[in-house]
N, C-alpha and C positions, 0 to 999 in steps of 0.2 A: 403404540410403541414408537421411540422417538428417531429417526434417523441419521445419525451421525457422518460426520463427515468422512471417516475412516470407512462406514459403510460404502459410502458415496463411494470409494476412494478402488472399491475393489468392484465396481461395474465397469461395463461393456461402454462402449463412446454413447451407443447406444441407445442402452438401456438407462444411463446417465442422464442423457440428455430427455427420456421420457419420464424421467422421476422430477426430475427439475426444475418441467417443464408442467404437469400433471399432480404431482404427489399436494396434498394437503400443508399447508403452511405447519399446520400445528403438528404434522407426524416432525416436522424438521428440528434438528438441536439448534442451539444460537447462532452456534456459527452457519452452521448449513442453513440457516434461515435464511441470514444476510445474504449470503452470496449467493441461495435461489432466488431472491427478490431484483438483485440485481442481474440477475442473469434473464429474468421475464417481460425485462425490459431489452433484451435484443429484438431485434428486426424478425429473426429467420433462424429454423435451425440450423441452418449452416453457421451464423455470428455464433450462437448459441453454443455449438460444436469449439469453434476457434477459443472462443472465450474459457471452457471449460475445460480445453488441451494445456493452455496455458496457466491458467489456474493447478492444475494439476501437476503439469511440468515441473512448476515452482515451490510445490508443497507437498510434494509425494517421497522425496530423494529424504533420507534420515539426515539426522544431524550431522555424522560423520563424517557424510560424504560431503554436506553443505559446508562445513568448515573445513574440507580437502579445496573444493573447488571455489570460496573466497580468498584462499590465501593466494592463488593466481589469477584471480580474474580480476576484474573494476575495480575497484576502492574510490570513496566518498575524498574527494581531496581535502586539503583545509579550508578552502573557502567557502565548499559546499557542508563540512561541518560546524565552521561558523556561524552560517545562516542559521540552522536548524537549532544550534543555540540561543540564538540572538530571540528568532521566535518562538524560540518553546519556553525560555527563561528557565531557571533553576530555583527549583522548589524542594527544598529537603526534609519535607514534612509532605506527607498526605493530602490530597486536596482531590475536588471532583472540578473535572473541566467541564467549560459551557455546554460539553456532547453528553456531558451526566456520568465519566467516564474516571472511577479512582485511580489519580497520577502522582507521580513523583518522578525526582531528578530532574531528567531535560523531556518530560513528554512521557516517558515508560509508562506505560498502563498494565504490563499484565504478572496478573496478580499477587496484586498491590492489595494490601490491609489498611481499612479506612486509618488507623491508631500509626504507622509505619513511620520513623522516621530512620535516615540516612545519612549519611556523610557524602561530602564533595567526589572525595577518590569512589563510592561507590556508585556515583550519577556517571561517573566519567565511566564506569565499568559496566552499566548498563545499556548505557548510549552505544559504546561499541559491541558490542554484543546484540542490540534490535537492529544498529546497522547493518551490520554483515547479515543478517537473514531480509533484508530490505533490498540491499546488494544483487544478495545473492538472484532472490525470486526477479528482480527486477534484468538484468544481465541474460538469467537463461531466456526469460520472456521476450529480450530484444534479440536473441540468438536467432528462438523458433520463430519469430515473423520478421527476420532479416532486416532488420532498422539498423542505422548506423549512428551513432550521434557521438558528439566530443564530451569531453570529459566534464564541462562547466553542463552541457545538457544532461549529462548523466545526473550529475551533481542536484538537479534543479528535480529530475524527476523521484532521486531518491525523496527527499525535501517535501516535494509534493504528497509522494506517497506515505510518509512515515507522517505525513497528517490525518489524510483520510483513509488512507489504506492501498494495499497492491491490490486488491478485488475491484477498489472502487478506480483506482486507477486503468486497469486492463479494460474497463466497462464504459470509461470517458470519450468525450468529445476530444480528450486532449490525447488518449491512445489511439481512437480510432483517423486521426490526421496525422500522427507520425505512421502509420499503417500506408496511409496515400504518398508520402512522403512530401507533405506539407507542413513545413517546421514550425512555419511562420505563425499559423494559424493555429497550433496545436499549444504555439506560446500562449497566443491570446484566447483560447479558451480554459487557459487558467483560472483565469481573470474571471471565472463564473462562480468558482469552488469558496463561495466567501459566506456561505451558511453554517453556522452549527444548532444544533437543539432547536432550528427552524425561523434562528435569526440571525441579519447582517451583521458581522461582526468587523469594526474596523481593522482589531489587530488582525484576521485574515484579508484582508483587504489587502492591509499591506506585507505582508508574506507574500502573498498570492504576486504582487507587483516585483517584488523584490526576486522571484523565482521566476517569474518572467524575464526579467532583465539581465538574470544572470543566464538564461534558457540563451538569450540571443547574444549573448556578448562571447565577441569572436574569441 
């Protein structure tokens, strides 16, 4: 029997974290695979704990309330949505990215029909749309562990994450140094995130630089 994330979703901190931590790979759905995998990769149940509050925090509240509480919190400014243009490029047709992953528009992967094709005005309609839930999860996540950062930082971690993900992001070298509150350092281990499908990619490379640069620019 497979365990879904939803299951996940109605345990104890717990009991959560002993399923997590314990449970069989293959009892896990896809989703709940990924983000046990990376979650077995913390230190200690306490990280483990942290990791999982926030995970939770950011994906348990329904849509309603996520689209109450984007229209007043962060927002991706224009510079930081230009980035995220610039390196996701605009694809109006179907395609699989170097992660194996079928995309369309500026980056959207989910689901997407390998056959799918789009118009322009509906990249722009998707784009905004996976931001605000990128926004959203990433805002409450710096609420609950009290991080403070500017808006081209915000910018940069949205960017970041709407690459490789908020799970993979909440689980980095570059969340767990804004946690110390070490900016500096948590820019430059950006600069690590430059694999996909288990190879260097230079267009991440320069992404990866380019979210740096805007991480630090005052």
């Amino acid at each position: 029997m497979k365990i879904s994330t939803a299951a996940l979703q109605r345990l104890s901190m717990s009991a959560l974290c002993t399923v997590l931590a314990f449970a069989p790979t293959g009892n896990l759905d896809g989703a709940s695979y990924r983000y046990a995998e990376n979650l077995r990769t913390c230190r200690n149940v306490i990280r483990l704990a942290q990791v999982t509050q926030i995970w939770l925090s950011a994906s348990a509240t329904n849509s309603a309330n996520m689209n109450s509480d984007t229209e007043n919190g962060v927002k991706t400014s224009q510079a930081g949505i230009d980035l995220i243009k610039k390196h996701e490029g605009l694809r109006l047709n179907a395609y699989s990215c170097p992660a194996c992953r079928t995309t369309i528009g500026y980056g959207h992967t989910g689901n997407v029909s390998p056959n799918a094709v789009i118009t322009k005005a509906q990249a722009e309609e998707l784009l905004r749309k996976d931001l605000e839930r990128f926004e959203f999860q990433i805002t409450r996540a710096l609420d609950a562990a009290e991080i403070e950062v500017s808006q081209n930082q915000f910018d940069a971690l949205v960017s970041f994450a709407y690459n490789v993900g908020t799970s993979r992001l909440f689980n980095s070298s570059v969340w767990a140094n804004l946690e110390k509150g070490d900016h500096a350092t948590a820019a430059d281990c950006m600069l690590k995130y430059v694999y996909a499908g288990g190879r260097r990619l230079k267009g991440l490379e320069n992404r990866r630089a380019a979210e740096r640069e805007l991480f630090l620019k005052a």
